[in-house]
N, C-alpha and C positions, 0 to 999 in steps of 0.2 A: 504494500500500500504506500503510495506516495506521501510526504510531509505534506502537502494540501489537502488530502483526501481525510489523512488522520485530525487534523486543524477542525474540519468542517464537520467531522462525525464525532469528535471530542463536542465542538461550539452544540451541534444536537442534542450533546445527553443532556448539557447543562441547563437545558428548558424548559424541561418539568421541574425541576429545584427551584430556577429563578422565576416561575410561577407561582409555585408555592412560595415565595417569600416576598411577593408583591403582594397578593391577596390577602395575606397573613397580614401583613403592615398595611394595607388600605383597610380592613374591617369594615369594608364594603363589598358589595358586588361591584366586580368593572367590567368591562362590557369589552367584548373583542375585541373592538378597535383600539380601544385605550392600550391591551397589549400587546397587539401586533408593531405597535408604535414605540410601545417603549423598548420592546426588543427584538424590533424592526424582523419583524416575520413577515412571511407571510398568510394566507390562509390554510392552507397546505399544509406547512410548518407545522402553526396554531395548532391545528386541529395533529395532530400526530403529536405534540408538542405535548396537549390536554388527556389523551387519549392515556397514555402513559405514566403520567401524572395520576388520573383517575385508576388504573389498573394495578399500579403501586401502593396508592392509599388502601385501595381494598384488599388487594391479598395479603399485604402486611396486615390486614386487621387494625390499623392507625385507630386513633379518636375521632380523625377527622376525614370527609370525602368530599371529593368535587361536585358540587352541584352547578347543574347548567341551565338555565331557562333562557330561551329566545338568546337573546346575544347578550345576556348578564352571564358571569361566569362569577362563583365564591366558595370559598369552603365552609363547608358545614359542621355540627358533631355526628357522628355516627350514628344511624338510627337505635341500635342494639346499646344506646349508652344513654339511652333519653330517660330512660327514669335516673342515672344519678345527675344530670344535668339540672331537669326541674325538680330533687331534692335541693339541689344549692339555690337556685333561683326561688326556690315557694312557690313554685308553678305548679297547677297541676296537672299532673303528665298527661291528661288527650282534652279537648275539647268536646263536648257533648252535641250531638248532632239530630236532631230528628228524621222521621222518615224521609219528610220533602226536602230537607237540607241536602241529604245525602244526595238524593236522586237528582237533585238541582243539582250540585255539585257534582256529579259524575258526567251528567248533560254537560257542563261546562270543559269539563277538563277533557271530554273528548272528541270536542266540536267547536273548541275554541280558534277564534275570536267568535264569540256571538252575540246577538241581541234578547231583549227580554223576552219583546214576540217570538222568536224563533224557540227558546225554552220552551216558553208554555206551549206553540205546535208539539213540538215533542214532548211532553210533561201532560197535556191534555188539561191542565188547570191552570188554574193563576197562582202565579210566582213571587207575588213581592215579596210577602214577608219570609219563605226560603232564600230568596236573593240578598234581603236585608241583614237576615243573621249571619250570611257568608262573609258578606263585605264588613261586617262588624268583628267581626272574628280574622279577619286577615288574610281569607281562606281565597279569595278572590276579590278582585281590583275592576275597576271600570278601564280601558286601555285605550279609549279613542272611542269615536265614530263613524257609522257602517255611512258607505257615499250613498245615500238611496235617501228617500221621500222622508222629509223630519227627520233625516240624522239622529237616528235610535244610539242610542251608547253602547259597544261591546265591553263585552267581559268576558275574560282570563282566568286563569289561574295566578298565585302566588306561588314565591320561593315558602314563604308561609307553607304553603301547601304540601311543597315538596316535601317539606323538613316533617309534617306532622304525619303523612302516611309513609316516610323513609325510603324516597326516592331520590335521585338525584338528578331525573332529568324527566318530562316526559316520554321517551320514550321506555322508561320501565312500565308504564302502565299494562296492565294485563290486557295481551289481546281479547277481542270481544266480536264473537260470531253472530250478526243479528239475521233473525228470519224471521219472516211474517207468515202470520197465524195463516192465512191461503194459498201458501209457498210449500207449508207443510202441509195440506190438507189434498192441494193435488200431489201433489209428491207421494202422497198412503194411495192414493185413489187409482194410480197410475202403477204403484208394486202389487194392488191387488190384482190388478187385471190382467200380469203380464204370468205365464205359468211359471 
């Protein structure tokens, strides 16, 4: 291997470290661009850069993991480490949710961005006061609005969110198979007929 090639693949490993220790000292979420800038990457990079980062903190078993939403990027504590965190804090460890909350909340997080009307089509009722307890709870944010008739407000998910069900990014969410109830009814009507 060339003294170039060792330079460039030494300056790589050093990317997941210097991530973790910008995140760590900003005690913020920063958002991609702030670190593709500071350690002039690119997205490529970034993203191989975070990858590694995140696969480290987990199989070490750390306190802490990368959590990513949209183009925030922070670390978090561990989910399997939430009850002694909210003992130091006096937290208590889950928030209480009702049935509509949930369900509201599942609608959002897996059809986000959305609007209220488009909840309640899928929900088949009215949403406020599920919407209300989300947004009071942290669980979910208003993120703008939809370009269409009255500019409806969407809503999101939080890192809130992530942290309280112990994810670290949207796409842990559990896949979810949907069929309609006349999808399966010809589908039975159609294995009975065939011998």
């Amino acid at each position: 291997m060339r003294d170039e090639d060792k330079q460039v693949e030494e300056r790589r490993k050093e990317f997941p470290a210097a991530i973790e220790s910008l995140l760590f000292v900003a005690g913020r979420p920063l958002e991609r661009s702030e670190l593709r800038k500071l350690l002039a990457l690119n997205d490529e990079q970034l993203n191989d850069a975070l990858q590694v980062l995140a696969l480290e903190l987990a199989q070490q078993r750390r306190g802490i993991r990368l959590q990513q939403l949209g183009e925030q990027i922070q670390l978090v504590t561990a989910p399997e480490n939430a009850r002694y965190v909210a003992a130091l804090l006096g937290l208590p460890l889950s928030a209480r949710l009702t049935a509509a909350a949930l369900e509201t909340l599942s609608v959002i997080a897996y059809r986000q961005p959305i609007t209220r009307s488009q909840i309640e089509g899928i929900r088949g009722v009215n949403s406020d006061r599920a919407l209300i307890s989300l947004l009071q709870q942290g669980l979910v944010e208003e993120i703008g609005r939809a370009p269409t008739v009255g500019r409806p407000a969407l809503f999101a998910t939080t890192t809130d969110f992530l942290q309280q069900f112990g994810l670290t990014s949207l796409q842990e969410l559990p896949g979810v198979q949907i069929t309609r109830p006349e999808t399966e009814q010809a589908a039975a009507v159609n294995t009975e007929k065939q011998p």
